[in-house]
Biopython code that builds the backbone (N, CA, C, O; Angstrom):
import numpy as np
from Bio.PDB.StructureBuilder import StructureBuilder

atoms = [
    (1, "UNK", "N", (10.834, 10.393, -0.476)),
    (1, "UNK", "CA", (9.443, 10.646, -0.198)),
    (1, "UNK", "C", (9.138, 10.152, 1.207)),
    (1, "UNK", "O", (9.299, 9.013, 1.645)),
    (2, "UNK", "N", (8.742, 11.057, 1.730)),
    (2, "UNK", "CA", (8.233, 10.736, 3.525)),
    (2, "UNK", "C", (6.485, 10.279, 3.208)),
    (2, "UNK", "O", (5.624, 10.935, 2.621)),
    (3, "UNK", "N", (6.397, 9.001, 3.807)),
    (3, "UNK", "CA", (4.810, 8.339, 4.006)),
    (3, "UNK", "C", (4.892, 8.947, 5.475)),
    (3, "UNK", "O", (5.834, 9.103, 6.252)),
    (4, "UNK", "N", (3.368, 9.262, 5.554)),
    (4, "UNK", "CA", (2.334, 9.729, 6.647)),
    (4, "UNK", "C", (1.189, 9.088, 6.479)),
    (4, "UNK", "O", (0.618, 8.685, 5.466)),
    (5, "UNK", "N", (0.874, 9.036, 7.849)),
    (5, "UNK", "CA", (-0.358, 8.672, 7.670)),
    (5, "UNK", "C", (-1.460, 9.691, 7.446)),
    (5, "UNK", "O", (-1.439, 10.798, 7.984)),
    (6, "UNK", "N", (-2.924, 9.064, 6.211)),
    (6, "UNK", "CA", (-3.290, 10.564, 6.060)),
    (6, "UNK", "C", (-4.671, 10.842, 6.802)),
    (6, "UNK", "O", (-5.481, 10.186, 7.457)),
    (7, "UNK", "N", (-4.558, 11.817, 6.474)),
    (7, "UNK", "CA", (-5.492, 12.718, 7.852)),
    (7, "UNK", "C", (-6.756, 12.466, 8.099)),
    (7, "UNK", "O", (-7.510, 12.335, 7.135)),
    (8, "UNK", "N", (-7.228, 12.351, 9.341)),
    (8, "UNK", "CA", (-8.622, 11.187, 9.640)),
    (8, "UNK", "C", (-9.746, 12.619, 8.934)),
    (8, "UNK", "O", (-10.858, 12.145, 9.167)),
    (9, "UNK", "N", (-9.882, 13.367, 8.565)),
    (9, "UNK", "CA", (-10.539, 14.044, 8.034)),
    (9, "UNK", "C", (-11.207, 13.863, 6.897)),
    (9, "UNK", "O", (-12.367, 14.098, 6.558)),
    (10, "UNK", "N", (-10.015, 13.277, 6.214)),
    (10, "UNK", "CA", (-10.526, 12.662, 4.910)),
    (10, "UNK", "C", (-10.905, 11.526, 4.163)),
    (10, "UNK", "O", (-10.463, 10.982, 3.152)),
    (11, "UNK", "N", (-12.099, 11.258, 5.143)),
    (11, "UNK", "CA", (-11.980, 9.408, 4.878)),
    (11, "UNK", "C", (-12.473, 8.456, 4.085)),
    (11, "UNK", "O", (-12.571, 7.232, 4.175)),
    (12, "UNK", "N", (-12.916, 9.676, 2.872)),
    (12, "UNK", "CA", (-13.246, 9.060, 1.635)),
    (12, "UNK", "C", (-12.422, 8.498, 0.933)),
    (12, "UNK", "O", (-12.808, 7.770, 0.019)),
    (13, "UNK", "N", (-10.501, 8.782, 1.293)),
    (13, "UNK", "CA", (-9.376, 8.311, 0.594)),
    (13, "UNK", "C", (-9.233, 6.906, 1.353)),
    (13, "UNK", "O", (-9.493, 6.548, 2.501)),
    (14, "UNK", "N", (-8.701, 6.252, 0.207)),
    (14, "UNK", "CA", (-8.766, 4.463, 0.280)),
    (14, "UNK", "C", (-6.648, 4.261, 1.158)),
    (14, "UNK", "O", (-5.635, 4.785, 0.694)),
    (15, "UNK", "N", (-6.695, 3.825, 1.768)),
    (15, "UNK", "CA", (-5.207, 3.908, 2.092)),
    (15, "UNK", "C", (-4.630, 2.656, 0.911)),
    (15, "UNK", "O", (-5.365, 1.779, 0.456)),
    (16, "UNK", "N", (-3.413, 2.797, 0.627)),
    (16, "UNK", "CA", (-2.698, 1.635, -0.047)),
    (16, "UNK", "C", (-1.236, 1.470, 0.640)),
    (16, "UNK", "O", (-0.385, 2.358, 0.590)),
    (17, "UNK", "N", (-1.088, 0.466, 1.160)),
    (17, "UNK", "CA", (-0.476, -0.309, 2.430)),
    (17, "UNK", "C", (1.161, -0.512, 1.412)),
    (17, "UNK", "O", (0.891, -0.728, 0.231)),
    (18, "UNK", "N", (2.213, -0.485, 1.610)),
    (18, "UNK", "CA", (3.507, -0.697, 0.891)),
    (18, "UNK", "C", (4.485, -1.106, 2.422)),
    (18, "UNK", "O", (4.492, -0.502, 3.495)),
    (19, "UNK", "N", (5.349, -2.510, 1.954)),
    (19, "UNK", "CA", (5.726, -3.159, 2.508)),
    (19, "UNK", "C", (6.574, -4.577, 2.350)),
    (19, "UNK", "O", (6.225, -5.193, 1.343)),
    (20, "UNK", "N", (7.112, -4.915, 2.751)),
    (20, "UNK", "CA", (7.957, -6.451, 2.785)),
    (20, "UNK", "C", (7.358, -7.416, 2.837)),
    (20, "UNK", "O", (6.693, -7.361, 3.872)),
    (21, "UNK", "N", (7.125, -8.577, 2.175)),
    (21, "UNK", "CA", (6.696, -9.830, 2.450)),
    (21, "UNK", "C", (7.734, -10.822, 3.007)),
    (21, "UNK", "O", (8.899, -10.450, 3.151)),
    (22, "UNK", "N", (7.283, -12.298, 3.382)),
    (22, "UNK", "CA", (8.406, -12.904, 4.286)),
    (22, "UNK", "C", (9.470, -13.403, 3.453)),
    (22, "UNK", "O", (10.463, -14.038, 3.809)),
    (23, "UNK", "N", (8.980, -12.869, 1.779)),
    (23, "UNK", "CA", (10.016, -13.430, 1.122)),
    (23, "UNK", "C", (11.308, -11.933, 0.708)),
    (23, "UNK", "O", (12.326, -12.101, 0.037)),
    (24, "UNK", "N", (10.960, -10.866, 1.196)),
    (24, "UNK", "CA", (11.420, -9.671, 0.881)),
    (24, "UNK", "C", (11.585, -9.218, -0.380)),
    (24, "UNK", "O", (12.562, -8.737, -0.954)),
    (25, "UNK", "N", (10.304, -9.482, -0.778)),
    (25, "UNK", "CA", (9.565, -9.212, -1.957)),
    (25, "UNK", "C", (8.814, -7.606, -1.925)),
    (25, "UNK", "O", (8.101, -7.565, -0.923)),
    (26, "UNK", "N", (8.764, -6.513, -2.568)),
    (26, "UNK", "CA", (7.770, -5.667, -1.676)),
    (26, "UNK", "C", (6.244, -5.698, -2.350)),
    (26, "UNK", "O", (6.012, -5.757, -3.558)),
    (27, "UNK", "N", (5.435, -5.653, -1.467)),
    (27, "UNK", "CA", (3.981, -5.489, -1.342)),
    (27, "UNK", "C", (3.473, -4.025, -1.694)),
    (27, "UNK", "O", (4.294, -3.116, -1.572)),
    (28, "UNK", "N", (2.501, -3.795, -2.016)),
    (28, "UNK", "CA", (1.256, -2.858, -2.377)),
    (28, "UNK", "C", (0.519, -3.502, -2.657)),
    (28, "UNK", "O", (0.537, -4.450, -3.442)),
    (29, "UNK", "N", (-0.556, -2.921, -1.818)),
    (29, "UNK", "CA", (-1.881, -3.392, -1.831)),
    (29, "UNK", "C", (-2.955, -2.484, -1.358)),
    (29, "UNK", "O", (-2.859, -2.237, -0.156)),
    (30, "UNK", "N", (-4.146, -1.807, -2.085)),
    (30, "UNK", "CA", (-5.183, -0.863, -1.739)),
    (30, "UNK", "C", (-5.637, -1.899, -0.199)),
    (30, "UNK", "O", (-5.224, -3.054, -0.101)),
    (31, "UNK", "N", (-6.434, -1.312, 0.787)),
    (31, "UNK", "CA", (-6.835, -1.596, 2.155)),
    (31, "UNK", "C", (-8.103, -2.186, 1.682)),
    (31, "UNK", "O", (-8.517, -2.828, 2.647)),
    (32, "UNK", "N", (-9.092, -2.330, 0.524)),
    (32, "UNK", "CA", (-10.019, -3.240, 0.151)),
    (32, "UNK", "C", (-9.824, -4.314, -0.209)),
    (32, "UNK", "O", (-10.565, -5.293, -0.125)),
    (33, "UNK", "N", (-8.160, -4.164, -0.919)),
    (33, "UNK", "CA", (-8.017, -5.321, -1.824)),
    (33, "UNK", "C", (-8.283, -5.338, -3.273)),
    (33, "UNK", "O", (-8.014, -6.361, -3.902)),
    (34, "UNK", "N", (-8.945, -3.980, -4.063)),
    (34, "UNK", "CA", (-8.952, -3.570, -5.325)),
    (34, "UNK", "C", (-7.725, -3.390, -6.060)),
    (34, "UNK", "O", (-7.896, -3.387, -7.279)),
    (35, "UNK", "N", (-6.239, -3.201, -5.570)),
    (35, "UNK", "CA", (-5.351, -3.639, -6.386)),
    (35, "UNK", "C", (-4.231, -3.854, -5.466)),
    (35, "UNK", "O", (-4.206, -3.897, -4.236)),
    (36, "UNK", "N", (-3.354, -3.973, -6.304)),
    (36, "UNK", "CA", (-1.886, -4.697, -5.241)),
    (36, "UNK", "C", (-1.024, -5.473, -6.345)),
    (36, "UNK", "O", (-1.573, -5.897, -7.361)),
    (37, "UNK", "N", (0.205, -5.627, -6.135)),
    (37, "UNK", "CA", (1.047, -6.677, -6.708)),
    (37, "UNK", "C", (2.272, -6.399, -5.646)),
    (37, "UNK", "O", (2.423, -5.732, -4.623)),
    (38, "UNK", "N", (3.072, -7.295, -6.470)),
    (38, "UNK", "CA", (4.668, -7.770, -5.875)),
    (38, "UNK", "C", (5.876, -7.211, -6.917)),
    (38, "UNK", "O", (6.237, -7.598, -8.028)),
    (39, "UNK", "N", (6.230, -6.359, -6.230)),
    (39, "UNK", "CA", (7.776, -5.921, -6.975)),
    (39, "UNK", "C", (9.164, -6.063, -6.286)),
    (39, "UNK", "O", (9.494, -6.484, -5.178)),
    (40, "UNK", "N", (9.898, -5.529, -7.404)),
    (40, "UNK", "CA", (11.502, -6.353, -6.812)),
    (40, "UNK", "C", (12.300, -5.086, -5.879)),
    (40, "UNK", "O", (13.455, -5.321, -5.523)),
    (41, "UNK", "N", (11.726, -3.875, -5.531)),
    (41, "UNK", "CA", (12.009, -2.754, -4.932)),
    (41, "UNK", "C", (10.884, -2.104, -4.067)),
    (41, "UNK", "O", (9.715, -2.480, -4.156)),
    (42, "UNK", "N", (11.364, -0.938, -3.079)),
    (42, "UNK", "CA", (10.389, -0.208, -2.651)),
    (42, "UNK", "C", (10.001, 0.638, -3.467)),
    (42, "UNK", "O", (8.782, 0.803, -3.446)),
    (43, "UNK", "N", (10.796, 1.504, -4.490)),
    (43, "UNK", "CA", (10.706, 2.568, -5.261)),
    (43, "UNK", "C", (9.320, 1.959, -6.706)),
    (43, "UNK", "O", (8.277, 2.507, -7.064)),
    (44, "UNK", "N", (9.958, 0.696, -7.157)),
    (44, "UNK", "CA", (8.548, 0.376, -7.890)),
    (44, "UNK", "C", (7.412, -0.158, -7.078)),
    (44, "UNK", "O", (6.686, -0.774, -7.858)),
    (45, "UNK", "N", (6.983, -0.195, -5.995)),
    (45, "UNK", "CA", (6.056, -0.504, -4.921)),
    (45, "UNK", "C", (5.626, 0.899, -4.769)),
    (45, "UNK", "O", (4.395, 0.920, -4.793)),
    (46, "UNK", "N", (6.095, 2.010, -4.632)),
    (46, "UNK", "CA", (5.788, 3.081, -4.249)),
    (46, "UNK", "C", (4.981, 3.811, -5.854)),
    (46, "UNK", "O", (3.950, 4.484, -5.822)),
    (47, "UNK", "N", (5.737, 3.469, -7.114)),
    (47, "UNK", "CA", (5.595, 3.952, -8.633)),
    (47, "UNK", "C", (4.299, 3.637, -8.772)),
    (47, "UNK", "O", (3.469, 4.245, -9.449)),
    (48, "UNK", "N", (4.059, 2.193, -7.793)),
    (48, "UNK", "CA", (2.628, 1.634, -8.648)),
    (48, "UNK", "C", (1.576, 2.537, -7.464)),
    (48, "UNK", "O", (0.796, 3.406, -7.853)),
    (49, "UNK", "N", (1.698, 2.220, -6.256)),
    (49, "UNK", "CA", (0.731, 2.897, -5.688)),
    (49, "UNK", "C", (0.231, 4.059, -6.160)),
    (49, "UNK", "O", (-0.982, 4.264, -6.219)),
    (50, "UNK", "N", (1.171, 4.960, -6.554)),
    (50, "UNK", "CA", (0.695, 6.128, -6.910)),
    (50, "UNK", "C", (0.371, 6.417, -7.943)),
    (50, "UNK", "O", (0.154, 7.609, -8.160)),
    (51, "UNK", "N", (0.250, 5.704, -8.716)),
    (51, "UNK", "CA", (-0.455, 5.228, -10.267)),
    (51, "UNK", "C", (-1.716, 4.961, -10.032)),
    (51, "UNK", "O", (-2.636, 5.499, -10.647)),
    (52, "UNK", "N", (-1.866, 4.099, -9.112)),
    (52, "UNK", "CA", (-3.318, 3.723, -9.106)),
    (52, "UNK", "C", (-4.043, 4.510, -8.096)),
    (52, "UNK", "O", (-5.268, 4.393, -8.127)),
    (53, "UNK", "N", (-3.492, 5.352, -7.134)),
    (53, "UNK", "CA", (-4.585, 6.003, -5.936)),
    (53, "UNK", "C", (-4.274, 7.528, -6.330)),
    (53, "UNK", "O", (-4.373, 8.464, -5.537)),
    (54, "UNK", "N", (-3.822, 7.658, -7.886)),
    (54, "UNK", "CA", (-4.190, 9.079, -8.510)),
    (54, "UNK", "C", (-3.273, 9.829, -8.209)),
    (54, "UNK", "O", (-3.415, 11.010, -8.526)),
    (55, "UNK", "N", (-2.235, 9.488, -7.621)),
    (55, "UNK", "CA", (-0.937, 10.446, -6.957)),
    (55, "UNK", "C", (-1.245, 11.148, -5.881)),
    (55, "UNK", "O", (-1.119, 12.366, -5.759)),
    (56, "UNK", "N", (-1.693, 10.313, -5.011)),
    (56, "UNK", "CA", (-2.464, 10.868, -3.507)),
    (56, "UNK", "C", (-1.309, 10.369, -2.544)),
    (56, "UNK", "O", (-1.865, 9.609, -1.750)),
    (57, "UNK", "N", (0.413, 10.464, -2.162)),
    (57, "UNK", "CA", (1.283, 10.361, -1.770)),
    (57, "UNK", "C", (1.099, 10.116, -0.194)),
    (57, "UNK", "O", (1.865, 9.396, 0.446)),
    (58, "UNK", "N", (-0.134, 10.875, 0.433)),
    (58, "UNK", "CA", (-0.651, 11.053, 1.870)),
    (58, "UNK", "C", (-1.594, 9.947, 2.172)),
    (58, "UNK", "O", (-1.876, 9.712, 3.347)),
    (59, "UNK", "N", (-2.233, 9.074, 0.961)),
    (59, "UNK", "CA", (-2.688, 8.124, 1.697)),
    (59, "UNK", "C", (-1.781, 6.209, 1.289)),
    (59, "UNK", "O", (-2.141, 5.039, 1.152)),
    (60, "UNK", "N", (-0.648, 6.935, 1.262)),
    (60, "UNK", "CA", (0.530, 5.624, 1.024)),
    (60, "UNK", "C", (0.746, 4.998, 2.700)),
    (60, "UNK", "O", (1.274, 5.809, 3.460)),
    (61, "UNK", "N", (0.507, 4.111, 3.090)),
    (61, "UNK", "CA", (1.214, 3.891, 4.799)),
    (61, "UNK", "C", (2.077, 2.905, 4.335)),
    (61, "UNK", "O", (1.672, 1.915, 3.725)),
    (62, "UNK", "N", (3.633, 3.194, 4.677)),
    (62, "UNK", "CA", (4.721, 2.109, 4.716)),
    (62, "UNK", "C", (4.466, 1.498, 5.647)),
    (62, "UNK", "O", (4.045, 2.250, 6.526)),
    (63, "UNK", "N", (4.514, -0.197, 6.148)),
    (63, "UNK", "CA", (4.410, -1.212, 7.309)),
    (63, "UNK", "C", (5.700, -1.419, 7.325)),
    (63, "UNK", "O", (6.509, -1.504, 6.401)),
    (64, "UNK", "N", (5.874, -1.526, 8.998)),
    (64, "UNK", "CA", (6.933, -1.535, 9.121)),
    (64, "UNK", "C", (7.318, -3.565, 9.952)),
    (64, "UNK", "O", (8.312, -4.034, 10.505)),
    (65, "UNK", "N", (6.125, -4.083, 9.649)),
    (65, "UNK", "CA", (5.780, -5.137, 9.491)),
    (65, "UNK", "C", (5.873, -5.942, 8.370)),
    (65, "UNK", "O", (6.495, -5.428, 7.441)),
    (66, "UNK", "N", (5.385, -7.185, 8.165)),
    (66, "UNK", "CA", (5.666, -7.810, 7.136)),
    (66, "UNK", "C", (4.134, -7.750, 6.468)),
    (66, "UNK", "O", (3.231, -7.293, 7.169)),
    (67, "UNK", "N", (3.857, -8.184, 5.189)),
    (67, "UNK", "CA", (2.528, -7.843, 4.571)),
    (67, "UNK", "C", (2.397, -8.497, 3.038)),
    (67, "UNK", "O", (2.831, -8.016, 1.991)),
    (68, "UNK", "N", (1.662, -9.743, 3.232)),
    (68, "UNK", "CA", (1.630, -10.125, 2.478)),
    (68, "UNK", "C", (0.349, -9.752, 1.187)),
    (68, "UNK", "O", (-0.648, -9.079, 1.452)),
    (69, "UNK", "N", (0.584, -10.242, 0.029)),
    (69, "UNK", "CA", (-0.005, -9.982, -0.963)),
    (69, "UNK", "C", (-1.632, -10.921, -0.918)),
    (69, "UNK", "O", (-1.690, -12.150, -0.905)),
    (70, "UNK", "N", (-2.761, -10.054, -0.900)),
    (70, "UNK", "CA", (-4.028, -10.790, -0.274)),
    (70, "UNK", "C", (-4.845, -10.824, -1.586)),
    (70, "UNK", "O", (-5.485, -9.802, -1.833)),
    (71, "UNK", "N", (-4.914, -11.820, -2.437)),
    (71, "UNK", "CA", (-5.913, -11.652, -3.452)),
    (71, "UNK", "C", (-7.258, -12.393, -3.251)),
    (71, "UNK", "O", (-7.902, -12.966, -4.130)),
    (72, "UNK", "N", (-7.524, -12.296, -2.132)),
    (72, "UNK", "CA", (-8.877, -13.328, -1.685)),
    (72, "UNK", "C", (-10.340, -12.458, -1.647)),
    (72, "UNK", "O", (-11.424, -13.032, -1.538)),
    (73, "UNK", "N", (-10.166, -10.646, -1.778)),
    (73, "UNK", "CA", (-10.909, -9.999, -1.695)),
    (73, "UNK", "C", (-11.087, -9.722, -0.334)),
    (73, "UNK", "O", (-11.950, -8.857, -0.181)),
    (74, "UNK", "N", (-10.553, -10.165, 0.811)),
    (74, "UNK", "CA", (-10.742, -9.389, 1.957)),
    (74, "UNK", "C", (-9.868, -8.518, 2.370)),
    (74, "UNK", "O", (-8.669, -8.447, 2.099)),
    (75, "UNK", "N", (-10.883, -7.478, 3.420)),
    (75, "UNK", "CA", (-9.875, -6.257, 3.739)),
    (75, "UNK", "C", (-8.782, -6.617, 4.533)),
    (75, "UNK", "O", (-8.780, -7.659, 5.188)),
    (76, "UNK", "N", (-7.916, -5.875, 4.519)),
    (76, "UNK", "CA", (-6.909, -5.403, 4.932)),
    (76, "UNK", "C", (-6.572, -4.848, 6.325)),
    (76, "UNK", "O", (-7.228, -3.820, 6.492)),
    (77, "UNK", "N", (-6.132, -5.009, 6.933)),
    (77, "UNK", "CA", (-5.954, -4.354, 8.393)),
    (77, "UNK", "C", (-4.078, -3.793, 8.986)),
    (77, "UNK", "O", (-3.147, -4.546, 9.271)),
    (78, "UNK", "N", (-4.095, -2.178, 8.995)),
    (78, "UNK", "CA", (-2.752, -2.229, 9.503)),
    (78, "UNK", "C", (-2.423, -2.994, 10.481)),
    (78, "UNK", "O", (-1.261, -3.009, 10.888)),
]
sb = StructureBuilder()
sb.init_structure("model")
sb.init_model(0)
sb.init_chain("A")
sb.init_seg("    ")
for serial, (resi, resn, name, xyz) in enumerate(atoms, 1):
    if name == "N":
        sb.init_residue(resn, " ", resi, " ")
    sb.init_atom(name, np.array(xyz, "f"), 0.0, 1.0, " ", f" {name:<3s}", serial, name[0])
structure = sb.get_structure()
């Protein structure tokens, strides 16, 4: 599966951020902070995103950074 970033047109879609933490753990996390966890792969990081943002594949952004897991309720910033 190829992540893109998705199209500034549509900016009612919530992005959900998938990525490495410093423990190389992988991250998902919606860009509000409405959901997210920690899994032991990219492929279940990728399973959950698209579970929860309805199977919207175009608004997934892989970081190619590190990204930790934010449960404090603040947003998110690529």
């Amino acid at each position: 599966m190829k992540l893109v970033e998705p199209p500034s047109c549509n900016s009612a879609s919530t992005i959900t951020f998938i990525g490495r933490n410093s423990r190389g753990n992988w991250v998902a996390q919606e860009q509000h902070g409405l959901y997210g966890g920690l899994f032991v792969n990219r492929a279940q990081a990728l399973k959950f995103a698209l579970f929860e943002n309805g199977h919207h594949p175009e608004t997934i952004v892989e970081l190619p950074r590190e990204i930790e897991l934010d449960i404090s309720g603040r947003n998110l910033t690529a």
